[in-house]
N, C-alpha and C positions, 0 to 999 in steps of 0.2 A: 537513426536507422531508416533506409529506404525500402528493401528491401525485403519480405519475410524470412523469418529463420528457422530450420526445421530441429527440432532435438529431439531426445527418451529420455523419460524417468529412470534412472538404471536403480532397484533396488538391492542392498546387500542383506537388509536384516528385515525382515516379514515379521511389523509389530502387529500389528491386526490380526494376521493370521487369515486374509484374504486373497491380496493380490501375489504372492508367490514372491520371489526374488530373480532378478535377473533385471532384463528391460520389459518392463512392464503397463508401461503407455509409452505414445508417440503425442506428440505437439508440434504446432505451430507459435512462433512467436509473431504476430502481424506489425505492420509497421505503425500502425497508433498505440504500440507497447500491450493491446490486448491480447489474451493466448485463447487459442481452443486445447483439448486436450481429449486425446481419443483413448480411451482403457484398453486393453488387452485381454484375453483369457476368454474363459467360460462362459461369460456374460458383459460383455464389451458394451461401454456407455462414454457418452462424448459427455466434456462439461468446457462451461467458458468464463475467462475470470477477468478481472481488470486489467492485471498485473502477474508477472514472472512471480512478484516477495508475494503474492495473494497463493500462489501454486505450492511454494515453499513451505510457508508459512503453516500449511493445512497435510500437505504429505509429503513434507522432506523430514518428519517424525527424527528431528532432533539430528537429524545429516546420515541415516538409516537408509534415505533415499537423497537422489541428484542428479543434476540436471546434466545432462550430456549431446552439448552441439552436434551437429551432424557435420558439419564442417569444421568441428576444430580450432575455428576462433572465439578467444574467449567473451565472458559475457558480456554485455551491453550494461551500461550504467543506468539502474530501473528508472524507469522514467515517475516521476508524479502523476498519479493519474489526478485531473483536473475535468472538472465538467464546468459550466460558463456560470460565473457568480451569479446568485436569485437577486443580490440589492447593486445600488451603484455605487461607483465608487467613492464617492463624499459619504456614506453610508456609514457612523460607528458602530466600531462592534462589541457592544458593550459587554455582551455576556456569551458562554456558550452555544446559544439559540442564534446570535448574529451570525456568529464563526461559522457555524454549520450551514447558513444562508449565503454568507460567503464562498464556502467551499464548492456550492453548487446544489449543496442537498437539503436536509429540513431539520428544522429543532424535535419535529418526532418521527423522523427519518432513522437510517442506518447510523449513517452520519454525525446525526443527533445525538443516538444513543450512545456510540463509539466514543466521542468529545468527552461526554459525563464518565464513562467506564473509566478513562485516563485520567479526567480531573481528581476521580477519587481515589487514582492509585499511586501507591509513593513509587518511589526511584526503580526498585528493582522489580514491582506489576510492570511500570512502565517498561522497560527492555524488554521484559518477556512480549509485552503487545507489542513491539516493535516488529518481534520475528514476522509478523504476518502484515501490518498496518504501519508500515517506520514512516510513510509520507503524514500521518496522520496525526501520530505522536509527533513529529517535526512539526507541524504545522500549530498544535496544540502548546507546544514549547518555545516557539516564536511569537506565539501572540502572547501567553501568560510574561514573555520576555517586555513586550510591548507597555502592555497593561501595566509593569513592574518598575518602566525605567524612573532612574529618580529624577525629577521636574517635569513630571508628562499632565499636565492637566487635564487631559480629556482621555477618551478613547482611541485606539487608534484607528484611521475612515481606511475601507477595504480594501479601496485599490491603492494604497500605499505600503497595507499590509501584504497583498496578494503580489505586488511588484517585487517585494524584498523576500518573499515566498518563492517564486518563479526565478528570483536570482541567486539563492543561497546553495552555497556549494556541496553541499554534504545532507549528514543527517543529524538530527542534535540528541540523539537515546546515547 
């Protein structure tokens, strides 16, 4: 995407019992896949997220609310958000704490935290975290894939993890 893109929240079903029903914020989608997000009503408040799945994830309350382009073409394929790896790329990553340094963030980071949430959740936590964090859980589910295959002696070093990361077609939840 080059271009920003403008959309609304369109709400049908008011689970909170705050922001009414109808269109109820405006956004932007920028062209580094970040969003702003301008509220509506009574007491209008701007908020800014990484990611469209991060907007979703938090107030699209189970498809209660959604998203509606301003121009009609449908969505854009969410980007990963990616901030610049903390280690280099001959780097293994042996544990959780690596992975999070790879991703760009810290072992007692957000990031950190989020990796552990997932390692300890089985099949079906994980989808649900997916609704809000699916680059995260992919990325968690690629390395443990890593880590798993059979005849891998070592760990696998970042930037061959982080290449097959930035080339993987989909999501793995």
């Amino acid at each position: 995407m080059s271009e920003p893109r403008l959309f609304w929240l369109e709400r049908d079903v008011d689970t909170s019992g705050v922001s009414g029903t109808g269109r109820v914020a405006d956004g932007v989608l920028w062209a580094d896949g970040t969003v702003s997000l301008r509220w509506r009503g009574a007491t209008p408040s701007s908020a800014h997220f990484d990611n469209l799945s991060a907007i979703e994830g938090v107030h699209g309350h189970g498809g209660s609310t959604r998203v509606v382009w301003a121009d009609d073409q449908p969505a854009p394929a969410p980007a990963r958000p990616r901030r610049p790896s903390a280690v280099p790329d001959d780097h293994p990553l042996d544990g959780l704490g690596d992975l999070a340094l790879a991703l760009g963030g810290a072992p007692d980071s957000w990031t950190g935290d989020a990796l552990l949430l997932i390692a300890r959740s089985d099949a079906p936590h994980r989808r649900e975290l997916s609704t809000g964090i699916a680059w995260l859980v992919t990325a968690y589910l690629l390395w443990q894939s890593f880590t798993t295959t059979a005849g891998e002696t070592e760990s696998p070093r970042a930037g061959r993890f982080l290449a097959t990361l930035d080339a993987f077609p989909g999501e793995l939840v």
